[in-house]
C-alpha positions as CSV (number, residue, x, y, z in Angstrom):
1,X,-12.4,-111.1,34.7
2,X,-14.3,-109.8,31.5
3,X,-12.6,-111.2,28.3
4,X,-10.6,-108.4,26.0
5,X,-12.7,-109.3,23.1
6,X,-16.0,-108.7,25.4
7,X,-14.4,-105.4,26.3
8,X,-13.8,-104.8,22.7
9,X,-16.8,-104.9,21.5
10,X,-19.2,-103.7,24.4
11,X,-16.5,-100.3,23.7
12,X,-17.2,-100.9,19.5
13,X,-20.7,-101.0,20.0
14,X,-21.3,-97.8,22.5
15,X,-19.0,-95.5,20.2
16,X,-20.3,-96.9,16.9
17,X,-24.0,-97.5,17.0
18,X,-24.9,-93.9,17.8
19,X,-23.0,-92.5,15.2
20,X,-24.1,-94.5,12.3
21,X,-27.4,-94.2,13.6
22,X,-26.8,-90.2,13.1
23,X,-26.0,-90.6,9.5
24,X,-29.3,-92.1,8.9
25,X,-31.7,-89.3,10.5
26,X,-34.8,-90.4,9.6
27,X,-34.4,-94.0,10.0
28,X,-32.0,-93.7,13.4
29,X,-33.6,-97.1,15.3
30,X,-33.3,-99.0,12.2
31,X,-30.0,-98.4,11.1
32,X,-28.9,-98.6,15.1
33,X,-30.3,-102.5,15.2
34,X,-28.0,-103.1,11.8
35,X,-24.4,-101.4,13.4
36,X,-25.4,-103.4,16.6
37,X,-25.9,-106.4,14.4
38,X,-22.8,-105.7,11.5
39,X,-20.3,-104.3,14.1
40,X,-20.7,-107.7,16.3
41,X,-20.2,-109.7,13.3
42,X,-17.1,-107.7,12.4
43,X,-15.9,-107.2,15.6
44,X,-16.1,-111.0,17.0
45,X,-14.5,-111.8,13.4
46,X,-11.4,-109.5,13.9
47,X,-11.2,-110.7,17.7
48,X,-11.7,-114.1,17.7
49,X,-11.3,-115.7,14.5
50,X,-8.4,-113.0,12.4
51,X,-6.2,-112.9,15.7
52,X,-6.0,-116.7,15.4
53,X,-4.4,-117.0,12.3
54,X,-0.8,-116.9,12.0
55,X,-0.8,-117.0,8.4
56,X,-2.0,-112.6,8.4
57,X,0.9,-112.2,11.0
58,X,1.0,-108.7,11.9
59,X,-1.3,-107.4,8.8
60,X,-4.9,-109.0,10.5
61,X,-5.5,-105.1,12.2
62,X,-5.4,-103.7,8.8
63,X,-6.8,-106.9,6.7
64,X,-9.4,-107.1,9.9
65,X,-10.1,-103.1,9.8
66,X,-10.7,-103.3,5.9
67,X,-12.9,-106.4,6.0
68,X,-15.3,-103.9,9.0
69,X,-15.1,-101.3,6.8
70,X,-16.4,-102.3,3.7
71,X,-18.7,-105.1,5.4
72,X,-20.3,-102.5,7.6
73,X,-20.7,-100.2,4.6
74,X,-22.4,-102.7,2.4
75,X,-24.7,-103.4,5.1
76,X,-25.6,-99.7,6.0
77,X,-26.0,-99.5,2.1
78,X,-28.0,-102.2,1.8
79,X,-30.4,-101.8,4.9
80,X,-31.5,-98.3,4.3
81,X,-34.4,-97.3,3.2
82,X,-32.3,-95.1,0.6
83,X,-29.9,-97.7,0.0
84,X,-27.6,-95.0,-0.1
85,X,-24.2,-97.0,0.0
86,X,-22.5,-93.5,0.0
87,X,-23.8,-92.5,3.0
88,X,-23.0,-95.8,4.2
89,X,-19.3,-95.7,3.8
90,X,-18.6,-92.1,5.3
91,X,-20.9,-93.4,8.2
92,X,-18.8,-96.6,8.3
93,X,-15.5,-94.9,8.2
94,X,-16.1,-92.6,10.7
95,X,-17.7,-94.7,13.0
96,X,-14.5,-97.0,12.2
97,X,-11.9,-94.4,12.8
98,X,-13.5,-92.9,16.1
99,X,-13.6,-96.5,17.5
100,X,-10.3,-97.6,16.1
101,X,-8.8,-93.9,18.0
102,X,-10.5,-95.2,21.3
103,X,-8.9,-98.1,21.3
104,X,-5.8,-96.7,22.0
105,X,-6.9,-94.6,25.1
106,X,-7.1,-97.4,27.3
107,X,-3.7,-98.6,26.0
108,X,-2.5,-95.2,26.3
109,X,-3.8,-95.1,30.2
110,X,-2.3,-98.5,31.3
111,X,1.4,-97.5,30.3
């Protein structure tokens, strides 16, 4: 059986990387190799290291969520050819929000 925090992400990856790719039209392979790269770096953070520790108790999904948010931003920012940090955190929040909404359908399913 597939892991939950390999589902997670594989799911993270196919909703996000497209559309932060589309917020960065002329540079879309680019700033798809950076989500891939950002998003599994916040992802397996959230999933295997934030669920870990007790100390967050029930406030890693939003300290976890914040820390994708802004980390994925800064990187979007940083990796453009714009460096258009803007852009990155609209493409970052939605992205975030879309994913974060999906996560629930499963959930949602199951019950």
């Amino acid at each position: 059986m597939t892991p939950a925090w390999c589902v997670a992400l594989v799911v993270t990856l196919v909703i996000e990387v497209p559309i932060v790719a589309a917020f960065f039209p002329r540079e879309r392979v680019r700033m798809a190799l950076v989500a891939a790269v950002a998003n599994t770096a916040t992802n397996l953070t959230l999933n295997l290291v934030l669920a870990r520790m007790v100390v967050l108790g029930g406030h890693r999904m939003l300290i976890g969520e914040g820390l994708a948010l802004f980390g994925e931003a800064a990187a979007y920012g940083a990796f453009s050819r714009t460096q258009d940090l803007a852009r990155g955190v609209v493409a970052s929040g939605v992205s975030n929000a879309l994913s974060f909404a999906a996560g629930f359908v499963p959930v949602s399913l199951l019950r």
